[in-house]
C-alpha positions, -999 to +999 in steps of 0.1 A: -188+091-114-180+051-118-161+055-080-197+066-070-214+040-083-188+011-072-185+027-040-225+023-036-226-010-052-197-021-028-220-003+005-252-023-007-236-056-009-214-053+026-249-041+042-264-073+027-235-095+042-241-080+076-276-085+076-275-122+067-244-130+094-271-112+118-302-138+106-280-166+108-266-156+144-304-153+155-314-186+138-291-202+156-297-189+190-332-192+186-325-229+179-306-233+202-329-222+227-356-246+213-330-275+218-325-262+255-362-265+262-369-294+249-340-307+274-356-297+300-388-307+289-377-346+281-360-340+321-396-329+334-410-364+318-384-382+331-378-372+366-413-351+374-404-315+393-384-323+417-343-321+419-328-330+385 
């Protein structure tokens, strides 16, 4: 009976691991994505549309 309950304890805790690695992997891209736009946003100011 204690295996069960260890071996659920241990399923709930890995499950909550892999769900915070996957947040942080989106947070990142997400921000990352923000950063790229605002790139090519400060290269729109700068330049206008044309070739940059």
């Amino acid at each position: 009976m204690e295996y069960a309950v260890v071996l659920l304890l241990a399923s709930v805790l890995v499950g909550g691991l892999v769900v915070f690695i996957v947040e942080a992997g989106l947070r990142r891209a997400r921000s990352m994505t923000a950063r790229d736009e605002q790139e090519i946003n400060e290269l729109h100011r700068r330049y206008g549309e044309g070739r940059w």
